[in-house]
N, C-alpha and C positions, 0 to 999 in steps of 0.2 A: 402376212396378208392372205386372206381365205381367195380359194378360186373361186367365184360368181356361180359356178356349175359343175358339175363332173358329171358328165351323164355317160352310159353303156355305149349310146350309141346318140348320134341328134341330126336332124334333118334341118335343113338351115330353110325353110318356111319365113318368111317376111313376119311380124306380127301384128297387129291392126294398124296401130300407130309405127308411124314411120320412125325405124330404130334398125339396131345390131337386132338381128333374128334370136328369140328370146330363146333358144340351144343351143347358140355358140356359147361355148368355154368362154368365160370373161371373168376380169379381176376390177376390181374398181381404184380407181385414183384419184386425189385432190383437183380440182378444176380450179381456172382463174378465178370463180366465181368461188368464193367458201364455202356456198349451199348447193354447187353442181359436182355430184360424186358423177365422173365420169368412168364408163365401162372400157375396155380396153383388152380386145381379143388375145385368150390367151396362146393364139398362134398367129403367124401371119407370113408375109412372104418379102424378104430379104433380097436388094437388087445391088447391094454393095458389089462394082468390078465388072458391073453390066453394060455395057455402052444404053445408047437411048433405046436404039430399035429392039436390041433383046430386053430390055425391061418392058418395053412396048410390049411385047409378045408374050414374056413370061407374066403378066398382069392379066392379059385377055384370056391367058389358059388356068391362070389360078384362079380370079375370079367366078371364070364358069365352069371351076367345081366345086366352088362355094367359101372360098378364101375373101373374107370379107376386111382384110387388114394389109395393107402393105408400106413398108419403111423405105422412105429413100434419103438422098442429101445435098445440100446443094452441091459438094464439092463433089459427088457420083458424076454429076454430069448429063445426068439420066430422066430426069425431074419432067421435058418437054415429053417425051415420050411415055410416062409413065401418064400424064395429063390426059394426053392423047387415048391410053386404053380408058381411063376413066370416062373417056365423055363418053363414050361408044355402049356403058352400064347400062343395064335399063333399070337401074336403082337409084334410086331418090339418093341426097347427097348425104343424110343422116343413116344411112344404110351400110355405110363402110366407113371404116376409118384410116387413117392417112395419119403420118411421122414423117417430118422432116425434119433436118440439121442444119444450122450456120455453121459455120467456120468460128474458132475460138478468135481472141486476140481483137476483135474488131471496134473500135471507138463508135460514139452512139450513132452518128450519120448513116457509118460503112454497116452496122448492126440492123437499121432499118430498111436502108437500100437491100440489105439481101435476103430480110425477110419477105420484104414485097413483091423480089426476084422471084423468090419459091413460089410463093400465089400466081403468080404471073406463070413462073413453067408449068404447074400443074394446074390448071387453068380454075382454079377453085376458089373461092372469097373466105374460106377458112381452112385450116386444117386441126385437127383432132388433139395434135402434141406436137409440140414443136421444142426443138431440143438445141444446145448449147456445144459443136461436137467434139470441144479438146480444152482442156483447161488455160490454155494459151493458143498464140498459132503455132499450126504445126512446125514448125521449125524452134520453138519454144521460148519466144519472144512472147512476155506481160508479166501480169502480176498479179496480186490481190485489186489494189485498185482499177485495174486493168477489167478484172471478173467482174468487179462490179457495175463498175460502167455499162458494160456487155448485158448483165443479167437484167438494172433497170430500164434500161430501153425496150428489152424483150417483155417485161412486164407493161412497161407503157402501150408496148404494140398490142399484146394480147388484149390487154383490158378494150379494145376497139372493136373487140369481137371477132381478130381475125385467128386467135390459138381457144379450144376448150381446155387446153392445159398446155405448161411448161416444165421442161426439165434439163438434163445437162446427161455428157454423155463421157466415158473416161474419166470421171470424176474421183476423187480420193475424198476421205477427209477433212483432211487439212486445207482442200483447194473449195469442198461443196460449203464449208464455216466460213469462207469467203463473203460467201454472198448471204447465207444466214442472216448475217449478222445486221444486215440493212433491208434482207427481201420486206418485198406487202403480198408477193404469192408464194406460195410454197412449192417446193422442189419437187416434181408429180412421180417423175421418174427418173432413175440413173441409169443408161444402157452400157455395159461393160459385160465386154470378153469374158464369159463363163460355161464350164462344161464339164462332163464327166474327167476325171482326170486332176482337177482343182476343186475337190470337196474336201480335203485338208491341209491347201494352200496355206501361208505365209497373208496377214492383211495387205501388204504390198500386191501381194497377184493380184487378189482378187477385189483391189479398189478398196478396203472396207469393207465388205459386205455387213457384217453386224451391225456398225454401224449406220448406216444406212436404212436396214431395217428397224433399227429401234427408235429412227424418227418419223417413222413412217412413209418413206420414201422408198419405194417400190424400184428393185430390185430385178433389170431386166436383161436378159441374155444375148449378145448378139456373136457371132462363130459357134453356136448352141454345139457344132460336130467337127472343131475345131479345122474348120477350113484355112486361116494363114498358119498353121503349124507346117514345119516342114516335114517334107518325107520321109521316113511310112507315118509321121504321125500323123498327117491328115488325113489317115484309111483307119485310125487307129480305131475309134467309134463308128464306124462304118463295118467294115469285117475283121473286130481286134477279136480275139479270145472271149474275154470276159463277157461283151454288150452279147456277142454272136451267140455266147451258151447260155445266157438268161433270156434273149430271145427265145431262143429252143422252144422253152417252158411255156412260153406265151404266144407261141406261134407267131412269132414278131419280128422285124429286122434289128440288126446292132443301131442302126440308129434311130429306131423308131425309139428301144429302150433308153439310148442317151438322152431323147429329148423327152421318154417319159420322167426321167428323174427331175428334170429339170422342174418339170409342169406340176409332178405331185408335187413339190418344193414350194408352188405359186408363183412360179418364174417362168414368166410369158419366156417364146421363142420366136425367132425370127429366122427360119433357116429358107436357106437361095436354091433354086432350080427351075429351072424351066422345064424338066422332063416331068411329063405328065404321071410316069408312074411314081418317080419320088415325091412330086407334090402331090400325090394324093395318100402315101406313106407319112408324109409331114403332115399331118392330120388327122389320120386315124391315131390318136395317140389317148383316147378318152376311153376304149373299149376294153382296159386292161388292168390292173393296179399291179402295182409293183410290190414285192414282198419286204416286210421289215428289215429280212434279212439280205434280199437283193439288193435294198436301197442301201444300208451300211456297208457293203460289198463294192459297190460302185460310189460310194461317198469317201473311201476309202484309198481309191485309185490314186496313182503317184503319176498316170502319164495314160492320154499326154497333157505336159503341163504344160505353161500360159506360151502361146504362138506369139511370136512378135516383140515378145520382151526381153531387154538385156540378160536375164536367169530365166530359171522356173521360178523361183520366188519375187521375182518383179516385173508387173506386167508393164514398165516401161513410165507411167504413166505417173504415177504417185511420187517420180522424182522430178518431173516436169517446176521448172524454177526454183528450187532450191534455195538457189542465192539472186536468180534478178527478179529482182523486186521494186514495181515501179507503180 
């Protein structure tokens, strides 16, 4: 899927009509609506682990340097205060866009009450993409029928105009032909754990990704700089070797180049900070291109590989229910 933009350098200027500022990096996605190709920044800012008040703050400091995209979920816990910087914008509501997450596992009641939960924390009448965020609950109780239930509710909800798109998050294969197989919206986006380190993953690590992309289901990064990896590996893309000497050449940090791979890929980013000089490093990620041969160098990486998961060849996630099946 093409990036919407690559530009040198862009100035995030409002555009007439009230939108994404027509220089932000954007990719496009399926909307609930068939004929709404929805844009979807190709950076944005990550509150996964943030209580309320620092997501508060890290939105108010991202936003006003021009981070027009932030993810949060309901089970963050973060969602009132992330609401809270948003009212405080002086941006029209079509000027930024907003992701949030359910909780897997949930029957269609519990599936509604927590969608309306979200609206309610983030004090907004829609959000942009609203996502699906474990293929069971996390303790890993459901099933197929389980996914589905979950999925048509979300799609009844959306169709009300409160989601421009829907998607699922930790998803496999096996688990996203679940809901395939009965959806009336299409799957907008899958966000799953990927980053320098996993470009010649095992399909287990890395959800599927091929597949994925060859249904047109857009393909998104969330640990972009492998943040739940344990130690050293989560300094690994930050000041490992490799990012750090290909930087050199580009006058760029190690993790500017791990999240340039990602983006010349067309794989939006979501990375977390509230330090104004890394969020503003998490951004400049447009002024640079990556070499053929830096990109097969760093697609090549054996670590660090998938955080979080039983191996490096399983990111945990694609053995989710195996056998219960309900």
């Amino acid at each position: 899927m093409a990036v919407g933009r690559v530009l040198s350098c862009f100035c995030l200027a409002a555009s007439a009509a009230a939108g994404l500022p027509d220089a932000l990096p954007t990719v496009t996605i399926r909307g609930v609506d068939s004929k709404d190709h929805v844009k979807l920044p190709m950076f944005g800012l990550g509150t996964w682990q943030y209580n309320s008040s620092r997501a508060e703050h890290a939105v108010d400091v991202a936003f006003g340097m021009g981070y027009r995209h932030v993810d949060t979920a309901q089970v963050y816990g973060n969602q009132r205060g992330i609401g809270a910087a948003l009212q405080r914008t002086n941006l029209q509501r079509e000027e930024f866009f907003v992701t949030s997450k359910i909780p897997g596992g949930l029957n269609l009641s519990a599936t509604i009450a927590a969608l309306d939960g979200c609206l309610q924390d983030l004090r907004l009448s829609y959000v942009d993409l609203m996502l699906i965020h474990f293929p069971s609950d996390f303790s890993g109780k459901g099933g197929p029928s389980a996914r589905r239930e979950e999925w048509l509710a979300l799609e009844a909800w959306a169709k009300t105009g409160k989601a421009r798109a829907i998607g699922v998050s930790h998803y496999c294969q096996r688990q996203a032909e679940d809901i395939m197989k009965i959806s009336t919206v299409p799957i907008a986006v899958n966000q799953v754990q990927y980053h320098v380190g996993m470009g010649a993953a095992p399909n287990a690590a890395t959800d599927d990704k091929a597949f994925f992309e060859s249904k047109g289901i857009l393909y998104q990064s969330f640990s972009p700089l492998c943040g739940p990896c344990n130690p050293p590996d989560n300094l690994e893309l930050i000041n490992g070797s490799l990012v750090t000497s290909i930087g050199a050449a580009h006058n760029k940090t190690g993790s500017q180049v791990a999240l340039r791979w990602l983006v010349q890929q067309g794989i939006p980013v979501i990375p977390k900070s509230d330090n104004p000089m890394h969020l503003k490093e998490n951004m400049e990620l447009f002024d640079f291109t990556l070499t053929e041969d830096e990109m097969k160098r760093l697609s090549a990486a054996t670590k660090p590989a998938v955080g979080g998961g039983p191996s490096a060849s399983d990111s945990g996630d694609c053995s989710v229910e195996q056998e219960l099946q309900i």
